[in-house]
N, C-alpha and C positions, 0 to 999 in steps of 0.2 A: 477422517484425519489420518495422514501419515502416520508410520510406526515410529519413523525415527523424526522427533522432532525435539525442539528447547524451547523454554516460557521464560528465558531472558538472551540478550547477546550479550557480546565482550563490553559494553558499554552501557547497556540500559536494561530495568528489571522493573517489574509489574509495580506500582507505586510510585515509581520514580516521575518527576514533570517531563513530559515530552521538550524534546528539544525543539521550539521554535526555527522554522526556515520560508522562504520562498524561493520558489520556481516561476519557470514559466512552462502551461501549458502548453499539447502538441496545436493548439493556434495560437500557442504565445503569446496571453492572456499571462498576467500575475497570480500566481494563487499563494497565498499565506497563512498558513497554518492559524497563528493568532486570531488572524480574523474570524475564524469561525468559534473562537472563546465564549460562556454563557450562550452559545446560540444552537448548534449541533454538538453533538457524536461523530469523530474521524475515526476512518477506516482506512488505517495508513497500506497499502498492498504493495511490496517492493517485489518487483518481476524482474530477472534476468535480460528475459532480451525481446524486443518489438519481433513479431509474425513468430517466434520458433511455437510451436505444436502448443507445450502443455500452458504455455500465458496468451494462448489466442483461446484456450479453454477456459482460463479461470477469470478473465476479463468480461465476458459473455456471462458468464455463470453468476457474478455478479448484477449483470445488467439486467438478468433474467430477475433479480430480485430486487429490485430498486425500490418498488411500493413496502417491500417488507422495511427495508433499514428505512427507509422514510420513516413508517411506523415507528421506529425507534428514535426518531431524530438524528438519523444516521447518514451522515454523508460519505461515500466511497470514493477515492481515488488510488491511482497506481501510482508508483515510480518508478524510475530506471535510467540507467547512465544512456539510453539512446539519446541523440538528438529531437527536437522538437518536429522539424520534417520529417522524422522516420514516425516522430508518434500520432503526428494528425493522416500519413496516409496506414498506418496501423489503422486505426478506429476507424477510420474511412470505410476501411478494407473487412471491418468485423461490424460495421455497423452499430457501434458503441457510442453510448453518449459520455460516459466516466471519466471526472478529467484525468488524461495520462502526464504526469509532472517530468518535466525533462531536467535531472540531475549531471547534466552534460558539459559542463563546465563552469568552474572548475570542475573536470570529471568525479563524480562520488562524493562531492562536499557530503551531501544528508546520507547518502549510503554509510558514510564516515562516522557520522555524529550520532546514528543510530547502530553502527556495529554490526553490517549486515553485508560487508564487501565480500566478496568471495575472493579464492587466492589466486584466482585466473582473473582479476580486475572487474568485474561487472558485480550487481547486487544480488546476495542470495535470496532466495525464494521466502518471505517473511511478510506477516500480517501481524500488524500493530492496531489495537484497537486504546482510541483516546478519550474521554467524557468529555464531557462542554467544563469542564475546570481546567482541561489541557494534565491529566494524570493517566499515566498507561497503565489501564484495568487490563490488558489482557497480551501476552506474544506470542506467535508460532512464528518459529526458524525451521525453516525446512532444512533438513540435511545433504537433502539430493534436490538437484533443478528440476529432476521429472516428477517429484510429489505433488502435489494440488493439494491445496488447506481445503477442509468441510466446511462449507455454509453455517451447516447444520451447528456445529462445534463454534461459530461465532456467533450465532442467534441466540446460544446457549450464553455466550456471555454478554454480550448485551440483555438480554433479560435479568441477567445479576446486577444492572445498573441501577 
């Protein structure tokens, strides 16, 4: 885990209901938070930016552990103000299955609604964990886009579920 990180943003704090949204995936497929209500555990991961260094690392890193959040009833996805073209040849390009949700227009609606825009316009580096009631048990805001959240440090909270 980063040194410098926060377990709420300017908008949302562990308890609170997630805000409900949809996107559309980088094969532009709908995906809908609700939907996945009484059924998984979301794993909200807001990334900066398609192909730069440290989210072609943390993207992987999760895929690397797909059986674990399964075990947990855990479903992983990213988001990011990219387009949906930049996110299907992203995952192409890293060999990831994870849906990447394209918050590309209007630019940062859910970037907005969750309080994680950075002041340069793209989404800061943050990992939201949700129950199947739709309540955020857990947040990491990255301070710096070059941090990367521990696995480790969300396994830990999904086991307090």
């Amino acid at each position: 885990m980063a040194s410098n990180s926060r377990s709420e943003t300017s908008t949302l704090q562990v308890g609170d209901i997630a805000p409900d949204f949809s996107l559309k995936t980088g094969k532009r497929e709908d995906w809908r938070l609700v939907d996945r209500r009484d059924k998984t555990n979301v794993v909200l991961a807001f990334v900066p930016f398609a192909f730069s260094r440290v989210c072609s690392a943390q993207i992987p890193a999760y895929e690397a552990e797909l059986e674990r959040f399964k075990d947990y009833d855990t479903e992983v996805v990213s988001i990011s103000t990219d387009s949906t073209h930049a996110l299907n040849a992203w995952a192409k390009s890293m060999g990831t299955t994870i849906p990447n949700l394209s918050d590309f227009y209007p630019q940062g609606h859910v970037v907005d609604m969750y309080g994680v825009r950075n002041p340069g316009g793209f989404a800061n580096r943050a990992v939201f964990l949700i129950d199947k009631k739709g309540i955020i048990r857990y947040i990491e805001l990255m301070d710096s886009t070059t941090d990367m959240p521990d696995n480790e440090v969300l396994f830990e909270a999904l086991r307090k579920l």
